[in-house]
C-alpha positions as CSV (number, residue, x, y, z in Angstrom):
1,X,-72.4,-14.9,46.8
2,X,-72.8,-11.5,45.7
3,X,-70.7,-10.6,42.6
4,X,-70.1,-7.2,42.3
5,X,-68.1,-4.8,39.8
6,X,-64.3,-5.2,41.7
7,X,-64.6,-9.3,41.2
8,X,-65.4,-9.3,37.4
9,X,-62.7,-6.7,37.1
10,X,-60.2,-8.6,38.8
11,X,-61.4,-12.3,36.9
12,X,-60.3,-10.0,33.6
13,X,-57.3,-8.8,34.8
14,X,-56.4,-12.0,36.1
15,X,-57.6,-14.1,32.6
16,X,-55.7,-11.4,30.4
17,X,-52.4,-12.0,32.7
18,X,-53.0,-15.6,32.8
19,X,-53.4,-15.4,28.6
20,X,-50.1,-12.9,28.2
21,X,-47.7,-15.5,29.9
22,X,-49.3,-18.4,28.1
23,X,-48.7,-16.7,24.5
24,X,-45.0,-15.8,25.8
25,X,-44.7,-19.4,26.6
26,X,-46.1,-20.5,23.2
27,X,-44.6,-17.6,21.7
28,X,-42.3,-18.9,18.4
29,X,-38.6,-18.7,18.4
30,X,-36.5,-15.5,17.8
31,X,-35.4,-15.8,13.9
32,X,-31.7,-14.9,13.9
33,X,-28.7,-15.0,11.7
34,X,-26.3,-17.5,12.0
35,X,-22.9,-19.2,10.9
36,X,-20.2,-21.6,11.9
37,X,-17.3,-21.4,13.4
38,X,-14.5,-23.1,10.8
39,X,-10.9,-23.3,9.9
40,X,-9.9,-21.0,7.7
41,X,-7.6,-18.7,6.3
42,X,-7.1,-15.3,7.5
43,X,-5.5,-12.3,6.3
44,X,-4.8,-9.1,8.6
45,X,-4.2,-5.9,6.2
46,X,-4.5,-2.2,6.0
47,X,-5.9,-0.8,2.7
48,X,-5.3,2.4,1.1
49,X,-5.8,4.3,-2.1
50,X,-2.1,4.0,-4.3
51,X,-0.7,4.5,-7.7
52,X,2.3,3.4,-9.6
53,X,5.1,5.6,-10.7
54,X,8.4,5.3,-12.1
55,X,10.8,4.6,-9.8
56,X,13.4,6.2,-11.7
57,X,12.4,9.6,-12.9
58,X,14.9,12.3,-14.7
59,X,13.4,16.0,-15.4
60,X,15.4,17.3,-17.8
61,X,15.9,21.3,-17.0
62,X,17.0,24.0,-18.8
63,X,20.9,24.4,-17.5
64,X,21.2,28.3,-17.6
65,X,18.6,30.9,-18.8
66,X,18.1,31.5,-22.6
67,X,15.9,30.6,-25.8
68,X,15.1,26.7,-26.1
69,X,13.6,25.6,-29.2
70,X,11.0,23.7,-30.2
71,X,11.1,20.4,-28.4
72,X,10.1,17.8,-31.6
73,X,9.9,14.7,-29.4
74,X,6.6,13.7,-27.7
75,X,5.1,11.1,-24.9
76,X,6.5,7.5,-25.8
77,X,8.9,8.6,-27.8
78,X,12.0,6.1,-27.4
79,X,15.6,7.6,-27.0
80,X,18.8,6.5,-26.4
81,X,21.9,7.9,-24.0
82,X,23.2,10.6,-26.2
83,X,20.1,12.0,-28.0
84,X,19.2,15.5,-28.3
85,X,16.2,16.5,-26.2
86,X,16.5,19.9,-26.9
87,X,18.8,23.4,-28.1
88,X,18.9,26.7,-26.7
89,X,20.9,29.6,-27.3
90,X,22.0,31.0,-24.0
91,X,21.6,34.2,-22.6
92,X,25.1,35.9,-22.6
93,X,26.4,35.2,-19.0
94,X,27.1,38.3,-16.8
95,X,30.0,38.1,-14.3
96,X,27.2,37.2,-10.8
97,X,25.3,34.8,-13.8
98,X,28.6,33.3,-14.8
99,X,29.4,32.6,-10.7
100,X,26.6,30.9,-10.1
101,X,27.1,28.2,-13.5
102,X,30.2,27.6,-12.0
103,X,28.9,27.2,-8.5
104,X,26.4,24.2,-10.4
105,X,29.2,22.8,-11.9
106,X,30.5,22.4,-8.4
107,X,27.9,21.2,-6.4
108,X,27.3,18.9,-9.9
109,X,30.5,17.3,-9.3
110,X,30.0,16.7,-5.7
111,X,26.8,15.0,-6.4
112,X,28.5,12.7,-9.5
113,X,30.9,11.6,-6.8
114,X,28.5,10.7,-4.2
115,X,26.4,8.7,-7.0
116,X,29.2,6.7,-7.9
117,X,30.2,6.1,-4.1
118,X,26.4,5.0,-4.1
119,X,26.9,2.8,-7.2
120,X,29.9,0.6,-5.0
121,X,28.1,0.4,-2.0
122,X,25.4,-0.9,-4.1
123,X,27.0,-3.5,-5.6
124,X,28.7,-4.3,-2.7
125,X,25.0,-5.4,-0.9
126,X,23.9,-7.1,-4.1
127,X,27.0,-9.1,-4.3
128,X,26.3,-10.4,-0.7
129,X,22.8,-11.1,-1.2
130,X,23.4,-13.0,-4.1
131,X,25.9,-15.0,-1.8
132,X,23.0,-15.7,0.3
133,X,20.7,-16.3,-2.1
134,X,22.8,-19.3,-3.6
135,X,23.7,-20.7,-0.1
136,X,19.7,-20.5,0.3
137,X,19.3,-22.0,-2.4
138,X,21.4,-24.8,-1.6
139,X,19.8,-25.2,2.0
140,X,16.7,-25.8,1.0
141,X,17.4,-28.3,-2.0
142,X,19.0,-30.1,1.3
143,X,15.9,-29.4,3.2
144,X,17.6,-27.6,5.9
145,X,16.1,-24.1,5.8
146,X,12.3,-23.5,5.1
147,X,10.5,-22.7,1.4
148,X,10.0,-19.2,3.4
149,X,13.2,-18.8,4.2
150,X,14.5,-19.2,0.6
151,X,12.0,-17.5,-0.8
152,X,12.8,-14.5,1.7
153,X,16.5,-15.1,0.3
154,X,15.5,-14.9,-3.1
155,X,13.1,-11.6,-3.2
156,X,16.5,-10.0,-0.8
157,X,18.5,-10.6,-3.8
158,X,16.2,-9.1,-6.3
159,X,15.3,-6.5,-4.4
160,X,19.1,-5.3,-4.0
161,X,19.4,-6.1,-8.0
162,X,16.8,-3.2,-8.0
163,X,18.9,-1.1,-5.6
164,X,21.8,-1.5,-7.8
165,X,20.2,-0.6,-11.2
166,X,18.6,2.4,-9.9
167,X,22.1,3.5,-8.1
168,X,23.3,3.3,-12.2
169,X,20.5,5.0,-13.4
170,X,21.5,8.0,-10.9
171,X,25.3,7.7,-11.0
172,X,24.7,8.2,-15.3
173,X,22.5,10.9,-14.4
174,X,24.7,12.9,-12.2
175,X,27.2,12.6,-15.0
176,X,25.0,14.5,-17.6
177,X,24.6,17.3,-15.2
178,X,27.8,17.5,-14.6
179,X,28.9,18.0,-18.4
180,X,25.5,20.0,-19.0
181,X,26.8,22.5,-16.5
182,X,30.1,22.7,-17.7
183,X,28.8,23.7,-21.4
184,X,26.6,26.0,-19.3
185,X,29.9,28.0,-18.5
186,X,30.6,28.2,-22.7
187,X,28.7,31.5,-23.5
188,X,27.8,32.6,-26.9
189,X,27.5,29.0,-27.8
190,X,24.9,27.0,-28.7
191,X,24.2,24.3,-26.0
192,X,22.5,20.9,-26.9
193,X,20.9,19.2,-24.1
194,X,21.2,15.3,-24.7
195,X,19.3,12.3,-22.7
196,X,21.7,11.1,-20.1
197,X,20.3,7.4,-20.3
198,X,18.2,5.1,-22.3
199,X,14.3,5.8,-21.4
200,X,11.2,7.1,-22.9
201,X,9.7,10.4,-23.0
202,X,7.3,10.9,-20.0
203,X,6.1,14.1,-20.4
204,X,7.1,17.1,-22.6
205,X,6.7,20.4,-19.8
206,X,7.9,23.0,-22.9
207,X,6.6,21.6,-26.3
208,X,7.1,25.0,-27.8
209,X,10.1,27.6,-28.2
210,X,10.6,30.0,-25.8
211,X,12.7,32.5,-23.3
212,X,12.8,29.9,-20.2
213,X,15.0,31.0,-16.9
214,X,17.2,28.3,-15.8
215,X,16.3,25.1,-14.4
216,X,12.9,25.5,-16.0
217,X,12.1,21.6,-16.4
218,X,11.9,20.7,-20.4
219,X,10.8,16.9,-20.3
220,X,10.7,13.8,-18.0
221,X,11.7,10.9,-19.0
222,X,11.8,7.4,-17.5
223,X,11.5,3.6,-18.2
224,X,7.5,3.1,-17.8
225,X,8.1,-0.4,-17.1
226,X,9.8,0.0,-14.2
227,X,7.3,1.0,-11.6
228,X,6.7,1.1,-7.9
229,X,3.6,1.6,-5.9
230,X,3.2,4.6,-3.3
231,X,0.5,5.3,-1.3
232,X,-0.2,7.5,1.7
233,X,-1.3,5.5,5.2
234,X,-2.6,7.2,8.5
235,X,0.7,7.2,10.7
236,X,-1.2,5.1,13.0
237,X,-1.5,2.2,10.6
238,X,2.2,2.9,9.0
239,X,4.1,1.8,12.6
240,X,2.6,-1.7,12.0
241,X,4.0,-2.0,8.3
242,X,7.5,-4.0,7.9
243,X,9.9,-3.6,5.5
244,X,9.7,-6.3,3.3
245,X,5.8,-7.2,4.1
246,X,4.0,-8.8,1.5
247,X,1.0,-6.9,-0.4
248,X,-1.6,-7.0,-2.5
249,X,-2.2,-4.6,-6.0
250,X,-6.0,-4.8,-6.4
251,X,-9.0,-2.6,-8.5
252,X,-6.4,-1.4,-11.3
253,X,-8.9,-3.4,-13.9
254,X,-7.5,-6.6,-13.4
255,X,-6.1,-9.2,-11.9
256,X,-4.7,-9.2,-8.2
257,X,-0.8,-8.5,-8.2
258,X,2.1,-9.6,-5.5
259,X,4.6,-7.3,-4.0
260,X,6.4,-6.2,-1.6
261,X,7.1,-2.9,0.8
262,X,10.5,-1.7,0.2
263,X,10.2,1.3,2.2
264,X,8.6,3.0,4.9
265,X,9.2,7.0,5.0
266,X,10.9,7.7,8.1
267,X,8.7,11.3,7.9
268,X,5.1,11.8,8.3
269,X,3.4,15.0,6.3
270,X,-0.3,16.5,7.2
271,X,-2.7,15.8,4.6
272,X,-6.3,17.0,4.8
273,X,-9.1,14.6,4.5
274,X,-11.8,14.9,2.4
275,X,-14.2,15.8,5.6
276,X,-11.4,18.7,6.3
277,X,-10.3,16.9,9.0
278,X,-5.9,16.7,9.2
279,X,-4.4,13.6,9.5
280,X,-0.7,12.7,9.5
281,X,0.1,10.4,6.8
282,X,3.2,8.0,5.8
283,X,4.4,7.5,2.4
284,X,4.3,2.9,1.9
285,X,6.5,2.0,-0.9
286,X,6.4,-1.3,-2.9
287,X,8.1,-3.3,-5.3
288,X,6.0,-5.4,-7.9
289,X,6.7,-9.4,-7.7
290,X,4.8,-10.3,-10.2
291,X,4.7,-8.0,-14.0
292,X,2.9,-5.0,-13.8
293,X,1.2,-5.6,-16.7
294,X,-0.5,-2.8,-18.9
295,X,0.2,-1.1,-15.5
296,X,1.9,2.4,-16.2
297,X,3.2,5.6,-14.3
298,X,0.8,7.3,-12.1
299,X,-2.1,4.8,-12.5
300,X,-4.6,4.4,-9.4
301,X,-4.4,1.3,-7.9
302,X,-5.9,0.0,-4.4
303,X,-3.2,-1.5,-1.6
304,X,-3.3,-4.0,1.0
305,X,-0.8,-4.4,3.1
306,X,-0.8,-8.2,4.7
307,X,0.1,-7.2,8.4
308,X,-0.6,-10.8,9.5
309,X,-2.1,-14.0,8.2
310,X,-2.6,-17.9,9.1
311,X,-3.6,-20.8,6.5
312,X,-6.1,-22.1,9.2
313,X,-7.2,-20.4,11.6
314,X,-10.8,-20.9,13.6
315,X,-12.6,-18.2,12.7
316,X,-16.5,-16.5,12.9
317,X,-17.8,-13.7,11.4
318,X,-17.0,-10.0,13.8
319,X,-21.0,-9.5,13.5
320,X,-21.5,-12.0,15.9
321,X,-19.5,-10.4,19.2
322,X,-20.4,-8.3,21.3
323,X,-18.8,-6.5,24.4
324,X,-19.2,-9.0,27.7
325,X,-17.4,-7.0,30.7
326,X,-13.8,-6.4,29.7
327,X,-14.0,-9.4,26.9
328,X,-15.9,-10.5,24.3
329,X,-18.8,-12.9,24.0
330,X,-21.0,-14.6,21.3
331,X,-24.6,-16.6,21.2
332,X,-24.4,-19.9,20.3
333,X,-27.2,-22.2,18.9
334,X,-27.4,-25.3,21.2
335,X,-30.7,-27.6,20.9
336,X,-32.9,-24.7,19.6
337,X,-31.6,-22.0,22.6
338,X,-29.3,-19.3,22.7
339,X,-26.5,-20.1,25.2
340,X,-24.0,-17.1,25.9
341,X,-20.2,-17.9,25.6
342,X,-17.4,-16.0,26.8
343,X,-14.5,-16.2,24.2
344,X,-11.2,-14.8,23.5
345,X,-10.0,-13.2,20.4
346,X,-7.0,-13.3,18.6
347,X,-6.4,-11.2,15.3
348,X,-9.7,-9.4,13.9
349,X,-10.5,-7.7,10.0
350,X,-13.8,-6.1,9.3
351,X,-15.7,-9.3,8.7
352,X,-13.9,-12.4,10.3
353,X,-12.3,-12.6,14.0
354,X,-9.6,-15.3,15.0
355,X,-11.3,-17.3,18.2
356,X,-8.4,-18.4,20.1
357,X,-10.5,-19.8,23.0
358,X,-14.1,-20.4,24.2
359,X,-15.2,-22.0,20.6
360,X,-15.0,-25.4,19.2
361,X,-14.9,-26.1,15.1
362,X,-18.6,-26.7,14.0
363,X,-20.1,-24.9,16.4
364,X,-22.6,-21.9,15.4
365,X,-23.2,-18.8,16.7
366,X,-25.6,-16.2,16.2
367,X,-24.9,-12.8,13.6
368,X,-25.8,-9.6,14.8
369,X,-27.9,-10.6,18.0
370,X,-30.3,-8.0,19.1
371,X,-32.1,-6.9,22.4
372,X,-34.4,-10.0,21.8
373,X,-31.5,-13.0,22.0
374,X,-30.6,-13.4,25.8
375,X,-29.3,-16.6,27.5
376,X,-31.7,-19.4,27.1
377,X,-34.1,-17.9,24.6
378,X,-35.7,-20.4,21.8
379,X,-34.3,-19.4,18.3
380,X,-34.7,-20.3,15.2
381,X,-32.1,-20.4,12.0
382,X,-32.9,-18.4,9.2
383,X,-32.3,-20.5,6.3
């Protein structure tokens, strides 16, 4: 037999195709990622950027327009109900200035009367929760309601305690403005501008004498530890915060602190991003459970909001689904192959995802699977 050109060719195509599928068949295993799927616990939460403030805040303003003197007091200072902040010496009042001081001392009025309706219908809800809370209390020594439920009753109670103080706090206020605006109607007097409760300076806005115009604010004061926690969340992650949620106080410098939301702002305002882009954005208000600490007013602090969680939960890692169809799926390892699983998933975070069917405990599946991992293909664990 004559062997020409075409048959060796042929004989090396065919040995280099015969060669190819024997090194694919001897070919090692894909390395991969991997990790088991365990009970644990799992948290669902939104996190934003926060700080503290006061939650009860007076600005102290000039009453009508004049000279104030020189403000001795500074930031920390301590003072008591009573104490002079401040003195000016009024600018004599001319028939349309003297109208509107006793428009103020109107509108003054109206607010003192609406503080101290607030003050009753404060006391009234703390009075009722405290009812509860002892009933609770009671319940639950008997075994009959839940530790959740009584501890739900509890921070109720507490948090109308809080309600009640800072319904005081502005019912005590509204009657300093009420007498600072009727020594605003004494002209050619001197006028002394006292603290209307027990706080600490804040901030001193006029440290040094001057002509001011009225309601020029003079100082700020407040009790520093008595704070709350605000922070600004996309309206889109707002609608799935409760009253009353439990959160978590983190990145202030030290350790994790408890609270709770008191408030969601009914109102959404446009904030721009710091790509320029506008989003709409909800003021989250919280109340401290456990001490603030060396926390104080308008300290940055880092929020998250527990939307959901469960104490054990069968979880893996997010990295390892992928889109399957309309679901999700996962590799898992079985004898040294990757065998693909369709699952379902329950509640997800950024790193773990709750597997509420199509996974067994112990099992392991594969993180971040590439183009290489398909159904059936020999891998090997990364140690």
């Amino acid at each position: 037999m004559r062997i020409t050109a075409k048959h060796v060719g042929l004989a090396v195509g065919t040995a280099i195709v015969a060669y190819g599928g024997f090194a694919l068949v001897r070919s090692g295993p894909v390395p991969v990622e991997s990790a088991r799927a365990a009970q644990r616990p799992l948290q669902v939460t939104v996190d934003e950027e926060g700080e503290t403030r006061v939650r009860d805040r007076y600005i102290v303003a000039a009453p009508v327009a004049g000279r104030v003197a020189r403000i001795t007091l500074r930031e920390g200072d301590s003072v008591r109900a009573g104490t002079v902040l401040a003195r000016m010496s009024p600018t004599p009042l001319d028939p349309r200035s003297r109208n509107e001081a006793a428009a103020r001392l109107d509108a003054a009025e109206d607010a003192q009367r609406a503080a101290s309706a607030a003050v009753a219908q404060a006391r009234v809800a703390h009075e009722q929760a405290h009812r509860a809370w002892a009933r609770a209390q009671q319940l639950a020594a008997d075994k009959s309601i839940s530790p959740a439920d009584r501890e739900q009753a509890e921070l109720e109670e507490a948090l109308r305690a809080r309600e009640l103080e800072s319904a005081d706090f502005r019912a005590q206020a509204a009657a300093h403005d009420t007498e600072v605006a009727r020594a605003a109607l004494a002209a050619g007097q001197e006028l002394v501008i006292r603290a209307p409760v027990a706080a600490r300076v804040l901030r001193v806005r006029e440290p040094s004498e001057r002509v001011v115009t009225a309601g020029t604010p003079l100082l700020e004061l407040g009790d520093p530890t008595r704070l709350e926690i605000v922070a600004d969340f996309l309206s889109t992650d707002a609608v799935n915060v409760a009253r009353g949620a439990p959160l978590l106080v983190e990145g202030w410098g030290g350790k994790t602190l408890r609270g709770r939301v008191r408030l969601v702002e009914p109102s959404a305002f446009t904030k721009v991003s710091a790509l320029g882009v506008e989003e709409q954005r909800v003021n989250v208000i919280g109340d401290f459970v456990d001490p603030p600490g060396t926390l104080g007013d308008r300290y940055r602090v880092e929020i998250r909001v527990i939307l959901w969680q469960g104490d054990s939960v069968l979880t893996v890692p997010a990295s390892a689904l992928f889109r399957h169809g309309e679901g999700w799926g996962v590799f898992v390892v079985e004898r040294g192959r990757a065998r693909q699983r369709d699952v379902v998933v329950g509640h997800r975070t950024s790193f773990d995802a709750e597997i509420v069917r199509g996974l067994a405990t112990g099992e392991i599946v594969i993180r971040h699977p590439s183009d290489r991992i398909a159904d059936g293909v020999r891998v090997a664990e990364r140690p």
